[in-house]
N, CA, C and O atoms as a GROMACS GRO file, in nm:
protein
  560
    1UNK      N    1   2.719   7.435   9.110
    1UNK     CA    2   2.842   7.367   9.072
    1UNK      C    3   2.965   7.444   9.120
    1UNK      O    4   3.072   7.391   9.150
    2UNK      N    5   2.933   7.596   9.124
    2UNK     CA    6   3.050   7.661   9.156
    2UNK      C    7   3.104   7.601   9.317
    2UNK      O    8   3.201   7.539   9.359
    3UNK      N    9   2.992   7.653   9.369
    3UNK     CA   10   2.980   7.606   9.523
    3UNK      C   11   3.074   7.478   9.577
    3UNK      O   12   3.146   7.483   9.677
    4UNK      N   13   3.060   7.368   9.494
    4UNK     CA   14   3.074   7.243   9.504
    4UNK      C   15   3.267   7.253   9.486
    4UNK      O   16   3.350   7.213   9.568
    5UNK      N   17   3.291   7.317   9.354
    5UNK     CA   18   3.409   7.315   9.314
    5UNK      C   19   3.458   7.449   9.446
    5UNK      O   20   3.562   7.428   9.510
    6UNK      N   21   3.408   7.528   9.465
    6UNK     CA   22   3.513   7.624   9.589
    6UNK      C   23   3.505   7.524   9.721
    6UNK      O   24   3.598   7.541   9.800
    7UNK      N   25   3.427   7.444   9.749
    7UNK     CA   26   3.428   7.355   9.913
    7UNK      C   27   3.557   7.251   9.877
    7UNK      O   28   3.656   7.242   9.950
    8UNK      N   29   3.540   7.183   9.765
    8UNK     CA   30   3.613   7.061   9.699
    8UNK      C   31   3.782   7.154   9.742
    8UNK      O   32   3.850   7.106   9.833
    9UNK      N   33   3.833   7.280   9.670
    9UNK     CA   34   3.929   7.362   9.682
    9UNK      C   35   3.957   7.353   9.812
    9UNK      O   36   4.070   7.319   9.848
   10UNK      N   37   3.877   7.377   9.886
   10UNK     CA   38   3.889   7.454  10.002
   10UNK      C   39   3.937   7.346  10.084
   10UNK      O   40   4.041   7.368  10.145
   11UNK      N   41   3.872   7.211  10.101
   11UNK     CA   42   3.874   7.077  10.103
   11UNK      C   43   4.089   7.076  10.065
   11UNK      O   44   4.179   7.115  10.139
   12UNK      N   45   4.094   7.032   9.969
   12UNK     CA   46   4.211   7.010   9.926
   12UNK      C   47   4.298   7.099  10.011
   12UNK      O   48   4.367   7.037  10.091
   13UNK      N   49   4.313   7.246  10.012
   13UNK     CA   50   4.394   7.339  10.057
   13UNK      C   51   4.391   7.297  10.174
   13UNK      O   52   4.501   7.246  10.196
   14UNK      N   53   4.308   7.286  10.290
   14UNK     CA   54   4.303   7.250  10.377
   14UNK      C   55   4.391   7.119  10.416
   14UNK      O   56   4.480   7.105  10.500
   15UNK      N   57   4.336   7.034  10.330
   15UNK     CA   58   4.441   6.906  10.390
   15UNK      C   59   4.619   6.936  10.327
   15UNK      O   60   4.723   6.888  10.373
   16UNK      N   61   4.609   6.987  10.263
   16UNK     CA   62   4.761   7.012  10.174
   16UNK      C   63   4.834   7.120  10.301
   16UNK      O   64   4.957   7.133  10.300
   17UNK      N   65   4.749   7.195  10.408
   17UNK     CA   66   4.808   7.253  10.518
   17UNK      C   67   4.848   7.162  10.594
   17UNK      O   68   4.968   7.141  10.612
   18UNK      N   69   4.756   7.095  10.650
   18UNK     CA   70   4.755   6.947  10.777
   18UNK      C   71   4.880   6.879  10.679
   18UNK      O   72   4.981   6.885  10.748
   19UNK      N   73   4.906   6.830  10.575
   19UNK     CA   74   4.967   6.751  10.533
   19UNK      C   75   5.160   6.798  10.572
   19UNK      O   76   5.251   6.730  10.621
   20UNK      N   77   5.156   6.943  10.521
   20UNK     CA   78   5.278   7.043  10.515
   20UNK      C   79   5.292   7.045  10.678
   20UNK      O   80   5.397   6.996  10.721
   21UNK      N   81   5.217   7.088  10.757
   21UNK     CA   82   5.235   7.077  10.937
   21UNK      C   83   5.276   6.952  10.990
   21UNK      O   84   5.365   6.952  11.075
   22UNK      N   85   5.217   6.830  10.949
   22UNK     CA   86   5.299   6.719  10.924
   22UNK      C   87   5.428   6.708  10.953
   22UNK      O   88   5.495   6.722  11.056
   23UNK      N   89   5.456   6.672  10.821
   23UNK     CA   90   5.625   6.717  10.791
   23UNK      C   91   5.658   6.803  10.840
   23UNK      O   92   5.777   6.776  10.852
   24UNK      N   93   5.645   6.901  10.886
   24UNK     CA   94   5.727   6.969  10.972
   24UNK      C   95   5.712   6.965  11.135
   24UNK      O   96   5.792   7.021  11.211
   25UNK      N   97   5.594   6.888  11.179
   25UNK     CA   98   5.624   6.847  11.306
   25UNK      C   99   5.730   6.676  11.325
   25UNK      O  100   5.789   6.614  11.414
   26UNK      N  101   5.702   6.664  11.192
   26UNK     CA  102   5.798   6.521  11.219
   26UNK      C  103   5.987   6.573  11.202
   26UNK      O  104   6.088   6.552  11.270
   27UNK      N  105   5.966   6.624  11.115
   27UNK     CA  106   6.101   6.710  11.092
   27UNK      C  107   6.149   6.766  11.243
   27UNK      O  108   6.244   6.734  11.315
   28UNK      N  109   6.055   6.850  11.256
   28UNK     CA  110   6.087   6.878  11.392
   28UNK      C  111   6.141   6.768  11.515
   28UNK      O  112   6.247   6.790  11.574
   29UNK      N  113   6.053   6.640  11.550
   29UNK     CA  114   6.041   6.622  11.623
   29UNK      C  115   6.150   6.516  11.618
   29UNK      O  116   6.186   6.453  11.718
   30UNK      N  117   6.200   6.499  11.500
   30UNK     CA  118   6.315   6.376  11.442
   30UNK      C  119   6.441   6.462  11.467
   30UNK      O  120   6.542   6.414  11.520
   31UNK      N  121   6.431   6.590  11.426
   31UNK     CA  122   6.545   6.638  11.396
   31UNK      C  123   6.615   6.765  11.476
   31UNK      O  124   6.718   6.824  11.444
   32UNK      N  125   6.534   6.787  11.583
   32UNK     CA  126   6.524   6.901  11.659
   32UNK      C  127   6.663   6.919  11.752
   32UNK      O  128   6.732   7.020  11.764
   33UNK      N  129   6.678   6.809  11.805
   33UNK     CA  130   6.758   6.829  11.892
   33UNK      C  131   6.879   6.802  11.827
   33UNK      O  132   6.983   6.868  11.831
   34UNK      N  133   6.855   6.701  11.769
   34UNK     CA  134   7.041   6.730  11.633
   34UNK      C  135   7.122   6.857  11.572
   34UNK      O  136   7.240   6.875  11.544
   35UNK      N  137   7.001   6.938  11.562
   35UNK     CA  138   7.061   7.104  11.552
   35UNK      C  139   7.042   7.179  11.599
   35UNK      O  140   7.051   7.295  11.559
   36UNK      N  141   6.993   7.123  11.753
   36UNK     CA  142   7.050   7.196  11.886
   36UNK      C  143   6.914   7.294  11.916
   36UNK      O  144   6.923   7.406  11.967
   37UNK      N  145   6.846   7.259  11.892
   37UNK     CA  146   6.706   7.321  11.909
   37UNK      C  147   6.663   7.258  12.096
   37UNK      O  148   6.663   7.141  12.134
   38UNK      N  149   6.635   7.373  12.173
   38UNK     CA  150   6.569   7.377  12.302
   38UNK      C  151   6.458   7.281  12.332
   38UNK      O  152   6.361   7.298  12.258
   39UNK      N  153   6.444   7.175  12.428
   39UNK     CA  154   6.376   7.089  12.472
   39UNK      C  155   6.320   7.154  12.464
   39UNK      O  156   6.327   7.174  12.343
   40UNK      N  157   6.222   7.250  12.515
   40UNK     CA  158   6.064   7.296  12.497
   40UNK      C  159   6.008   7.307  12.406
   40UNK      O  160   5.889   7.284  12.389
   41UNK      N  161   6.124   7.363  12.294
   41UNK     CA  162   6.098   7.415  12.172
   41UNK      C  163   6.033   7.288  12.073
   41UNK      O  164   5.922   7.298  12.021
   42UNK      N  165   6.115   7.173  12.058
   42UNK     CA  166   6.130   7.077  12.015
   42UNK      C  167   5.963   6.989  12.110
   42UNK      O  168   5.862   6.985  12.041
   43UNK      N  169   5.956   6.952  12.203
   43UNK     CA  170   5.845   6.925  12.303
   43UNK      C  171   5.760   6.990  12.275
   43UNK      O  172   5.669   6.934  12.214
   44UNK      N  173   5.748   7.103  12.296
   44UNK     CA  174   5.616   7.153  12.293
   44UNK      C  175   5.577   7.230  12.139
   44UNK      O  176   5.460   7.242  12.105
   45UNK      N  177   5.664   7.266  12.073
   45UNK     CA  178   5.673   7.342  11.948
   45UNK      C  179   5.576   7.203  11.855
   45UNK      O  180   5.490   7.222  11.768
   46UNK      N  181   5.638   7.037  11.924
   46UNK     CA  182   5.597   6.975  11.787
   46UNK      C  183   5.434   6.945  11.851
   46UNK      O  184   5.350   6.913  11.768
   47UNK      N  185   5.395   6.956  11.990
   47UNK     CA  186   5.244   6.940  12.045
   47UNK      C  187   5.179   7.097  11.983
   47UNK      O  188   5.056   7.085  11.986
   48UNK      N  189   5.206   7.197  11.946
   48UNK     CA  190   5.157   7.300  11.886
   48UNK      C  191   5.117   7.280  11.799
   48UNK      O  192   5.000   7.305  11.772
   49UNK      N  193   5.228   7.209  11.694
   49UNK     CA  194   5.210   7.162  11.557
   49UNK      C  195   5.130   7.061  11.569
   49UNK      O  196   5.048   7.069  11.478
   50UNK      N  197   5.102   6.931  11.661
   50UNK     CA  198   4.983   6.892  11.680
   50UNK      C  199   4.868   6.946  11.670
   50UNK      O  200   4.776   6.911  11.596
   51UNK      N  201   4.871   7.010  11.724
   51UNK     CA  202   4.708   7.071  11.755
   51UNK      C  203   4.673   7.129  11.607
   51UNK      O  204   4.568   7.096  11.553
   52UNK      N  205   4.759   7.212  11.547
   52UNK     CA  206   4.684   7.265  11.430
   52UNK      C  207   4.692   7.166  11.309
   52UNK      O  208   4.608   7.184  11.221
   53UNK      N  209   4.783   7.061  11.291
   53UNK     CA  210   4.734   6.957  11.204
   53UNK      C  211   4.546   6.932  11.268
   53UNK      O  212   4.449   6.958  11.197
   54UNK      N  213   4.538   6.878  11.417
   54UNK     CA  214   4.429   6.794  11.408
   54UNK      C  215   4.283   6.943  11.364
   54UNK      O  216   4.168   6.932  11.320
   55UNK      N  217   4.353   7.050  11.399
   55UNK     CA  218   4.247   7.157  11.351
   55UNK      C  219   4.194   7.138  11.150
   55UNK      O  220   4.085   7.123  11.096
   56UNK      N  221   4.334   7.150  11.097
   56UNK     CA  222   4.330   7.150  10.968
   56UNK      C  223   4.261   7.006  10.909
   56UNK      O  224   4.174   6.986  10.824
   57UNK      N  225   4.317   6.944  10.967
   57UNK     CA  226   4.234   6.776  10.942
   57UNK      C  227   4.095   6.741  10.958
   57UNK      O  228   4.030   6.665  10.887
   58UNK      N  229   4.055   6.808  11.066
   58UNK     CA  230   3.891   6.829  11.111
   58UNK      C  231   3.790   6.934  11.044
   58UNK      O  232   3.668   6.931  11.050
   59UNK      N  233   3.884   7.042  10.968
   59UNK     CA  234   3.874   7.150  10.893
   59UNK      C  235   3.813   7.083  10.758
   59UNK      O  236   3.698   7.096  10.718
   60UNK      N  237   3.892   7.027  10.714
   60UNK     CA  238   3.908   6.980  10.561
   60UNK      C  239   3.771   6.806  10.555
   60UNK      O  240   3.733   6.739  10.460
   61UNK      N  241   3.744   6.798  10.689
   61UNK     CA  242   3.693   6.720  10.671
   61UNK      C  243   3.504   6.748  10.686
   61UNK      O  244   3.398   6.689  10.662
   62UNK      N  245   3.551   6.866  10.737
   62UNK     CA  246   3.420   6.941  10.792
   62UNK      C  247   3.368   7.080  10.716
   62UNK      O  248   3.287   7.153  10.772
   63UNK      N  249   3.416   7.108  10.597
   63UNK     CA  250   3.437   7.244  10.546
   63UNK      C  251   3.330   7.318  10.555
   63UNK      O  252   3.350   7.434  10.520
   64UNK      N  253   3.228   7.294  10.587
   64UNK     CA  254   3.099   7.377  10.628
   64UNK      C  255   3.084   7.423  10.741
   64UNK      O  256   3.004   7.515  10.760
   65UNK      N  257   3.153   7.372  10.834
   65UNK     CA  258   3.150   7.443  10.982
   65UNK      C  259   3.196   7.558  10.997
   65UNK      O  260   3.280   7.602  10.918
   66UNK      N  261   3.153   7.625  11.094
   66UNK     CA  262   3.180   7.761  11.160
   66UNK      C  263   3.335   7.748  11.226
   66UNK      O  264   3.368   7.650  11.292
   67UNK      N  265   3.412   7.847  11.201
   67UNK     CA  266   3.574   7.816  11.247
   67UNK      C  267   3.583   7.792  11.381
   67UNK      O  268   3.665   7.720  11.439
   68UNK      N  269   3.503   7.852  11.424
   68UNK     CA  270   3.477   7.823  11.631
   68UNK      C  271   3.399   7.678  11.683
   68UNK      O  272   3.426   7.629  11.793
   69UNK      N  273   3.321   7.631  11.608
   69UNK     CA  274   3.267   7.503  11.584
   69UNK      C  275   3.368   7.410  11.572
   69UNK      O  276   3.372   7.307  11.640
   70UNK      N  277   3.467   7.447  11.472
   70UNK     CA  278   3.569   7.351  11.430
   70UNK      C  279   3.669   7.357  11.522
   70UNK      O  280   3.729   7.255  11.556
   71UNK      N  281   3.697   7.477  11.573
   71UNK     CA  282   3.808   7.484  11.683
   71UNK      C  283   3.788   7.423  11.809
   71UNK      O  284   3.869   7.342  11.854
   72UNK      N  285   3.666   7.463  11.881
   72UNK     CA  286   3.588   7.329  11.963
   72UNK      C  287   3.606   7.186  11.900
   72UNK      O  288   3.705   7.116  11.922
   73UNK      N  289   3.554   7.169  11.861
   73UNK     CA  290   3.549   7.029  11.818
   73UNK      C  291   3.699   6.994  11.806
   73UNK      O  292   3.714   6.877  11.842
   74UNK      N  293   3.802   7.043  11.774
   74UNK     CA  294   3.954   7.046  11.755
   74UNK      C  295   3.963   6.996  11.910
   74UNK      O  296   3.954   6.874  11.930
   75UNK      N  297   3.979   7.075  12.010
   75UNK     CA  298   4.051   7.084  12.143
   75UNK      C  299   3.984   7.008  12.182
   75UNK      O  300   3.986   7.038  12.301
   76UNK      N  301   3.866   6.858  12.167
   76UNK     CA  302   3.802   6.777  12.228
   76UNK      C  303   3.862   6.685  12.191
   76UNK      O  304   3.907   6.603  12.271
   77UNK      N  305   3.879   6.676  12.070
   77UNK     CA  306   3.956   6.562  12.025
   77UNK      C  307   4.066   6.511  12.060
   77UNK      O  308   4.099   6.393  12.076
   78UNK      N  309   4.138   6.632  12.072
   78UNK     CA  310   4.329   6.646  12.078
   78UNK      C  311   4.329   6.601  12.245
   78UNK      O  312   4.414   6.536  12.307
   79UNK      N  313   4.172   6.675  12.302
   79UNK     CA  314   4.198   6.647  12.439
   79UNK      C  315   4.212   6.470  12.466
   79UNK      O  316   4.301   6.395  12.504
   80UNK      N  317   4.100   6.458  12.430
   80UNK     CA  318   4.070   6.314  12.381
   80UNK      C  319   4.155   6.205  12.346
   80UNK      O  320   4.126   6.090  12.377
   81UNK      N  321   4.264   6.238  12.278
   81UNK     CA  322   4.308   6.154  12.238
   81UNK      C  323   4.419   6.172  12.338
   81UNK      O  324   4.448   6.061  12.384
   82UNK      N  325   4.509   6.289  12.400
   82UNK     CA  326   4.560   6.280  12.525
   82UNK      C  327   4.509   6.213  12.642
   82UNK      O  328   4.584   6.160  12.722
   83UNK      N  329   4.394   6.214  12.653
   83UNK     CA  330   4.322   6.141  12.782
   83UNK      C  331   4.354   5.991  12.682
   83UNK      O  332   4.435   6.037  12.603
   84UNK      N  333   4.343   5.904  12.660
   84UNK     CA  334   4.395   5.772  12.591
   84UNK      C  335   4.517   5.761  12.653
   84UNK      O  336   4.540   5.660  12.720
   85UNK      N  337   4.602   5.850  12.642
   85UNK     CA  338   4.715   5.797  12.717
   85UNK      C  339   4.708   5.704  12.859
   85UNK      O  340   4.784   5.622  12.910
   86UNK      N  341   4.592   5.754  12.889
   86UNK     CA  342   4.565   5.680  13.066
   86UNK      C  343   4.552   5.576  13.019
   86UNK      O  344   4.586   5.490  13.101
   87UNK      N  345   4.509   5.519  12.891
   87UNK     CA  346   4.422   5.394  12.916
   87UNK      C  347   4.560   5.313  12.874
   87UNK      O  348   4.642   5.379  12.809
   88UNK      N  349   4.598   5.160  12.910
   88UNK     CA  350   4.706   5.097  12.886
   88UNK      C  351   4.639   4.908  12.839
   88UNK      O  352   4.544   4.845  12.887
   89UNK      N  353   4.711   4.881  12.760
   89UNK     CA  354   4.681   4.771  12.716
   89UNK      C  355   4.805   4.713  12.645
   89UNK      O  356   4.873   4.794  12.582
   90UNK      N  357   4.839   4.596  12.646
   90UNK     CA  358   4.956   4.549  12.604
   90UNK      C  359   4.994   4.596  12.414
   90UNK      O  360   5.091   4.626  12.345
   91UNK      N  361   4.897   4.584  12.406
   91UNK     CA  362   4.876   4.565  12.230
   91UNK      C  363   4.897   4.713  12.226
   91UNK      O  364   4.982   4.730  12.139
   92UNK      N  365   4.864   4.829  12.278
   92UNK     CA  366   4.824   4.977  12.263
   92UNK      C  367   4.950   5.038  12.300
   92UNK      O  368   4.986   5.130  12.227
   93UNK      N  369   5.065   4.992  12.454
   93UNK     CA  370   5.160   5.022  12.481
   93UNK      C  371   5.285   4.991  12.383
   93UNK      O  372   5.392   5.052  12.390
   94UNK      N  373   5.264   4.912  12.314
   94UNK     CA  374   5.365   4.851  12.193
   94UNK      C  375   5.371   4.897  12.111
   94UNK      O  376   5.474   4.900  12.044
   95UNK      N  377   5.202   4.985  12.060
   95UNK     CA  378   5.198   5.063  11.928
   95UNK      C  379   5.254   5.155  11.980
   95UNK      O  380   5.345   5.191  11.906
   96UNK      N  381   5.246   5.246  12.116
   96UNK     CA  382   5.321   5.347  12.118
   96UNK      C  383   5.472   5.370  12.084
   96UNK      O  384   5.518   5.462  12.015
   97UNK      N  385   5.562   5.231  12.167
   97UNK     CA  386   5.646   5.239  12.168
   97UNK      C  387   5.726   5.242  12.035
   97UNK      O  388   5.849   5.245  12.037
   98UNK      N  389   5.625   5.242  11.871
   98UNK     CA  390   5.678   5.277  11.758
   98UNK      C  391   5.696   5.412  11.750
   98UNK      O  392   5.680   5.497  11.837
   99UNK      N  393   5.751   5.426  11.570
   99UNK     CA  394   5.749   5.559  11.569
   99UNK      C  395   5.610   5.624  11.555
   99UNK      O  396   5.574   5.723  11.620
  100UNK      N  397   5.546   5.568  11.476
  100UNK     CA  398   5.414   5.581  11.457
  100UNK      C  399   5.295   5.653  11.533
  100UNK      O  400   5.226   5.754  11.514
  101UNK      N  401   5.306   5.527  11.652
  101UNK     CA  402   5.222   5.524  11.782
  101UNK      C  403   5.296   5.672  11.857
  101UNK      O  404   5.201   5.746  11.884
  102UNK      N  405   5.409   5.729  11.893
  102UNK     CA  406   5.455   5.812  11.946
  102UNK      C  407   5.395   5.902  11.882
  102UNK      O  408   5.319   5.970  11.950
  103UNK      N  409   5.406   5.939  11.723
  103UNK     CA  410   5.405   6.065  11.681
  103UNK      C  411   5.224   6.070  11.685
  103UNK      O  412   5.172   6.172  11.730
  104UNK      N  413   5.133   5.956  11.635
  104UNK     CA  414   5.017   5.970  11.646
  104UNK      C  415   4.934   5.980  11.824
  104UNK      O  416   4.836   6.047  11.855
  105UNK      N  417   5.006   5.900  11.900
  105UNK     CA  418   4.865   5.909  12.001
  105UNK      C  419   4.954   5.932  12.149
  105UNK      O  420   4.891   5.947  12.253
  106UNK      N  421   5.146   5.935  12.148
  106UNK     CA  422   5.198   5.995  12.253
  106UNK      C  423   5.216   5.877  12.332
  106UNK      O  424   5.164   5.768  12.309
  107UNK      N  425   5.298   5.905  12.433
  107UNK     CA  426   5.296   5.784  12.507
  107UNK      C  427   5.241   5.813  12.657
  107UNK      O  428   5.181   5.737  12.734
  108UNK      N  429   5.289   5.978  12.674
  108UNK     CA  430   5.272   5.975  12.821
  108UNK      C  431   5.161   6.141  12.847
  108UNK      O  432   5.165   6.257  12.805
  109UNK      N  433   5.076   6.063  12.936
  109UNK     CA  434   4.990   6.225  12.952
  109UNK      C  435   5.090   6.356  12.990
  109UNK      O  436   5.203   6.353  13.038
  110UNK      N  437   5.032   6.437  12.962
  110UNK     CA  438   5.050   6.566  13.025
  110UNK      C  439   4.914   6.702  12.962
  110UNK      O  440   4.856   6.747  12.864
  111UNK      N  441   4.929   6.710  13.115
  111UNK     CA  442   4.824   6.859  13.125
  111UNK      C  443   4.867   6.979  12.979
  111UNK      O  444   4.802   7.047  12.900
  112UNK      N  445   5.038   6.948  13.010
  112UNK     CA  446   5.109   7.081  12.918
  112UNK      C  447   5.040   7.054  12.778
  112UNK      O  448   4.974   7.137  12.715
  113UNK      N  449   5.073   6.896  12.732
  113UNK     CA  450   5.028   6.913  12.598
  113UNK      C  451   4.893   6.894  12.556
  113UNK      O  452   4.868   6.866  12.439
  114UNK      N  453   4.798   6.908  12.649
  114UNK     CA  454   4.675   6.981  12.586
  114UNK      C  455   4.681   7.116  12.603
  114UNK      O  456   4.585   7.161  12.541
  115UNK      N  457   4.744   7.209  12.655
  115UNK     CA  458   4.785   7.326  12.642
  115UNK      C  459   4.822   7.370  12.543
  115UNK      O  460   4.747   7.443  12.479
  116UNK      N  461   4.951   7.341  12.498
  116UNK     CA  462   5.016   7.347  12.331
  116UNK      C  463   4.932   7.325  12.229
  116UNK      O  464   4.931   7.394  12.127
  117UNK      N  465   4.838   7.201  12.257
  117UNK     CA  466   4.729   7.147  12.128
  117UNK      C  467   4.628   7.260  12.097
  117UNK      O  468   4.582   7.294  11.988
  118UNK      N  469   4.606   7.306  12.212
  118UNK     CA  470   4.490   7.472  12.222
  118UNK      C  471   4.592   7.536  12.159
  118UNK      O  472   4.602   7.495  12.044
  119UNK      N  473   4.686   7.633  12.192
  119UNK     CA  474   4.730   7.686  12.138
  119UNK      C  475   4.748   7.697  11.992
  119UNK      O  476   4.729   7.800  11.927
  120UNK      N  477   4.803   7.528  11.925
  120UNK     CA  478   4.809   7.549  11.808
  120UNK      C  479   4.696   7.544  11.724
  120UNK      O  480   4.724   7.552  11.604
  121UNK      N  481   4.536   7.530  11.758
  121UNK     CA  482   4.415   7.472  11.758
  121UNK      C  483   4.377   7.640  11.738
  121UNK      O  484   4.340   7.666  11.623
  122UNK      N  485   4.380   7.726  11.808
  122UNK     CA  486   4.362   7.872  11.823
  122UNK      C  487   4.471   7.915  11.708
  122UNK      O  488   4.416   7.972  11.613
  123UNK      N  489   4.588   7.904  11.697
  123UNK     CA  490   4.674   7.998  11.637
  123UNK      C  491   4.602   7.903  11.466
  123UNK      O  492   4.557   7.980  11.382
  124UNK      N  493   4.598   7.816  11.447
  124UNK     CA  494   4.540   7.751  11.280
  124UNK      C  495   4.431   7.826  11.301
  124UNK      O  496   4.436   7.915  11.216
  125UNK      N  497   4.314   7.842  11.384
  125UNK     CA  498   4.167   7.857  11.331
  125UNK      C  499   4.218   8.069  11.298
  125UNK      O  500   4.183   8.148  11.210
  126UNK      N  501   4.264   8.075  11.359
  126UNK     CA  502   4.301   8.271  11.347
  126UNK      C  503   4.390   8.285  11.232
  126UNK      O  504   4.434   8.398  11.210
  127UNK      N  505   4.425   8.180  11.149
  127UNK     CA  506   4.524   8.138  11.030
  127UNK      C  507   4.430   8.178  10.948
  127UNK      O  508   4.432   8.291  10.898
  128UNK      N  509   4.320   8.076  10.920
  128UNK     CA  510   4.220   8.041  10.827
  128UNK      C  511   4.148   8.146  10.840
  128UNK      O  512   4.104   8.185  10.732
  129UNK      N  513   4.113   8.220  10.947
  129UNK     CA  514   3.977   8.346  10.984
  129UNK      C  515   4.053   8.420  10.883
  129UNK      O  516   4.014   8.401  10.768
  130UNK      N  517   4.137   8.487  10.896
  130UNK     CA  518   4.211   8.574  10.849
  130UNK      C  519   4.260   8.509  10.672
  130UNK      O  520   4.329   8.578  10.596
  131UNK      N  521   4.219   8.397  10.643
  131UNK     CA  522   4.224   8.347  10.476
  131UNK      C  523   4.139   8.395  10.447
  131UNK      O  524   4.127   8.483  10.362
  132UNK      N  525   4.020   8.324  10.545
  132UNK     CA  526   3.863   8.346  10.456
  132UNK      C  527   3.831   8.476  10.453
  132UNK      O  528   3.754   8.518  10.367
  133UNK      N  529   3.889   8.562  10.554
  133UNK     CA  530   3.855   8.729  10.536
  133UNK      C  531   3.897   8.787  10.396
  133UNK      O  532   3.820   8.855  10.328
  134UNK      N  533   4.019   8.756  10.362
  134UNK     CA  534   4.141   8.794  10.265
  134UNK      C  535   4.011   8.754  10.170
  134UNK      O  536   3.927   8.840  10.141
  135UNK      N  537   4.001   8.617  10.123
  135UNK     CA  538   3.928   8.564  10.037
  135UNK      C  539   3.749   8.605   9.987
  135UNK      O  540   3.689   8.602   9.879
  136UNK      N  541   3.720   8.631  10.093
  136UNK     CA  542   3.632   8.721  10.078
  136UNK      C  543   3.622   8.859  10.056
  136UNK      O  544   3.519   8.923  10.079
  137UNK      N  545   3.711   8.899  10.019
  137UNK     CA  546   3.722   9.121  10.048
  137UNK      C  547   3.766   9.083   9.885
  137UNK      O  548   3.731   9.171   9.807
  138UNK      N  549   3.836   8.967   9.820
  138UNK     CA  550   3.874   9.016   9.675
  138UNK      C  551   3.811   8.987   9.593
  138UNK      O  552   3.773   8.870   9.586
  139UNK      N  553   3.772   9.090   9.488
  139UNK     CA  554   3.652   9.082   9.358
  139UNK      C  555   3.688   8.925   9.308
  139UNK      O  556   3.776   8.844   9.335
  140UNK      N  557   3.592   8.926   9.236
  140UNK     CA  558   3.576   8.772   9.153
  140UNK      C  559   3.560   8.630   9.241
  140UNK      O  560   3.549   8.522   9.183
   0.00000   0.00000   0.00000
């Protein structure tokens, strides 16, 4: 039962990260350049923050996996869902052109932002390594 209730935790914490990266890639990506924040920064800062939402999201959904398992499986997806961009369909180009469709699936490929998605995919899973270490070294 213990078991059940620390995965369930772990579960929750996990998505309550993805949830908080969220909001702050939308924050970001709404509000970036209004207070003068650097096109790259703003561009690629909020595809960083991509990547480690879809880490934390795959995390929380997977809580038994190995963090390198999950981080793979992360950068396939993110890749994945960048490769979609190629594909075009009237109905699919329209969802992009929301806010929605932009912030979820992008409108236009680029090599860069599966770059950024690794990055932030690597910098979350070395987040969490370094929880579960913490979490493990303290009594009780």
């Amino acid at each position: 039962m213990d078991e059940i209730k620390a995965t369930m935790s772990q579960r929750m914490r996990r998505l309550g990260i993805a949830l908080a990266i969220i909001a702050c890639g939308v924050a970001l990506r709404l509000g970036g350049y209004e207070i003068g924040l650097p096109y790259f920064l703003v561009k690629y800062g909020g595809s960083t923050l991509w990547g480690g939402m879809v880490f934390f999201l795959l995390a929380s959904l997977l809580p038994r996996q190995p963090l390198g398992r999950l981080a793979l499986l992360s950068i396939i997806a993110a890749a994945l869902i960048e490769f979609s961009r190629l594909y075009h369909t009237p109905w699919l180009d329209e969802f992009r052109l929301t806010l929605a469709g932009a912030l979820l699936l992008g409108r236009i490929f680029s090599w860069w932002n599966i770059v950024a998605y690794a990055l932030g995919i690597v910098i979350a899973a070395r987040i969490e390594n370094r929880h579960l270490a913490r979490a493990r070294s303290m009594p009780g």
